[in-house]
N, C-alpha and C positions, 0 to 999 in steps of 0.2 A: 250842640253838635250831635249829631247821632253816628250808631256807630252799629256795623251790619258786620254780625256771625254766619258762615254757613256751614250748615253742616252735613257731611253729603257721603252716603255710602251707595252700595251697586243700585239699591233701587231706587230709593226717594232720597231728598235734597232739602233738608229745610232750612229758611230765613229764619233769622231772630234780628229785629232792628231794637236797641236799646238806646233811651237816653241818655242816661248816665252810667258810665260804668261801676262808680260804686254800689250800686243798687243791685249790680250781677252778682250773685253770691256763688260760691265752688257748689254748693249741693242744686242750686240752679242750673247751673251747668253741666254738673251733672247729670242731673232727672234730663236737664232736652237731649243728653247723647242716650240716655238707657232708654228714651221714647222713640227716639229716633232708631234705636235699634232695633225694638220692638216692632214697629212699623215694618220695618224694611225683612225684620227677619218671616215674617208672616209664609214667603216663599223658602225659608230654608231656616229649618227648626232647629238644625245645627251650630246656629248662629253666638257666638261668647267672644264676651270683653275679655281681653286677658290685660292684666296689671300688676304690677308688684308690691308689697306690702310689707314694714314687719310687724309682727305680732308674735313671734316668740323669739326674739332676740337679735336677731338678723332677717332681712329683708329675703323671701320665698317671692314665685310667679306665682298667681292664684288665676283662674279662668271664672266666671261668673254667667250663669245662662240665664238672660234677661227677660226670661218667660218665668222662667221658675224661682229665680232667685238666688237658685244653689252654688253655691261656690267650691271651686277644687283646689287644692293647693297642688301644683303640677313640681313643682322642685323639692321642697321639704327636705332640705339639709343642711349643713352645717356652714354653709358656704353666703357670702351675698351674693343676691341673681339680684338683675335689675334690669328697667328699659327693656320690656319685650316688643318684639314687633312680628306682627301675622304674615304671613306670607301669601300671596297674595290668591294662591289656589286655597288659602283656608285650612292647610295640613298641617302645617309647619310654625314655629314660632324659632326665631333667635334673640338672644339675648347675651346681657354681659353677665361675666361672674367675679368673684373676687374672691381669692383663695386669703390666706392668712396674708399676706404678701407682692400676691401676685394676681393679672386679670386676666383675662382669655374670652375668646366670644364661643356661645357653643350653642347649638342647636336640637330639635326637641320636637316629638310630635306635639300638636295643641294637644291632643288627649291625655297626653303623660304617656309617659314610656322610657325608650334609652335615649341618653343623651349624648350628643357628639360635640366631643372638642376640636373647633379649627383653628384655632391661633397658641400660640404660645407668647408668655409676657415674664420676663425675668425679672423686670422694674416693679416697682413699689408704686408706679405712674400707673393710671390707667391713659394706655397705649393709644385706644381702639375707639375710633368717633366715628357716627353716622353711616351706620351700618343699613344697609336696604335690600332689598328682593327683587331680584329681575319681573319683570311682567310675567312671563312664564312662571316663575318657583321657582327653577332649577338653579340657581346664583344667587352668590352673594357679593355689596360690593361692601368697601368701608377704607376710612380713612384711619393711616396708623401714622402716626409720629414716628419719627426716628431719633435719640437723644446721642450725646456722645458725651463725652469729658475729654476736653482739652488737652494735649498729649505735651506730656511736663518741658520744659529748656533743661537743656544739659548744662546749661551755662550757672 
């Protein structure tokens, strides 16, 4: 059975047909997205992966520019950030956070700067799934749970 990846950003689009999927490894898949970026970033040098990682204790956003290699830590606090997502004019990133307690989605230039909190989460749940970007930037949508607790019998 073969089994067909595509990978496709503004400019170019590439096929990867594999046979076997075990054979596909994470840094495989990797290097064809950092290749494929690189291709495509040829027109706009501006171009970074942004992904979350942790490596000092709790999980920071880090931005990666696929020409250079260099890597930035955009969050760096005390907090988990996770799941970032580009916007789609390329300025912007959101993401989730996780307080001691509590999550929140909050927003961020890709370059690092000031961050904006939009949601508020008083649960211990993380609330807040499948967050995305309007075509334009200017919006956000996402889906939030609502929980309750059963409201006691007087009986």
């Amino acid at each position: 059975m073969n089994y067909y990846f595509i990978i496709q950003t503004i400019n170019i689009s590439v096929l990867i047909m594999a046979n076997n999927l075990s054979r596909i490894t994470p840094f495989f898949i990797m290097a064809i997205i950092v290749a494929t970026m690189i291709l495509s970033g040829c027109e706009s040098p501006d171009t970074s992966l942004v992904f979350s990682s942790q490596r000092n204790g709790n999980l920071d956003i880090y931005s990666i520019n696929p020409i250079t290699l260099e890597e930035i830590n955009l969050t760096n606090s005390r907090y988990d950030e996770s799941t970032p997502i580009v916007a789609q004019n390329g300025n912007e990133i959101v993401f989730l956070t996780k307080d001691v307690d509590r999550y929140f989605i909050e927003t961020m230039p890709i370059n690092g700067g000031p961050r904006k909190q939009l949601t508020k989460n008083a649960n211990a749940l993380p609330l807040f799934r499948h967050y995305a970007w309007s075509p334009n930037s200017d919006r956000l949508s996402f889906i939030q749970s609502i929980t309750s607790t059963p409201a006691q019998s007087g009986l």
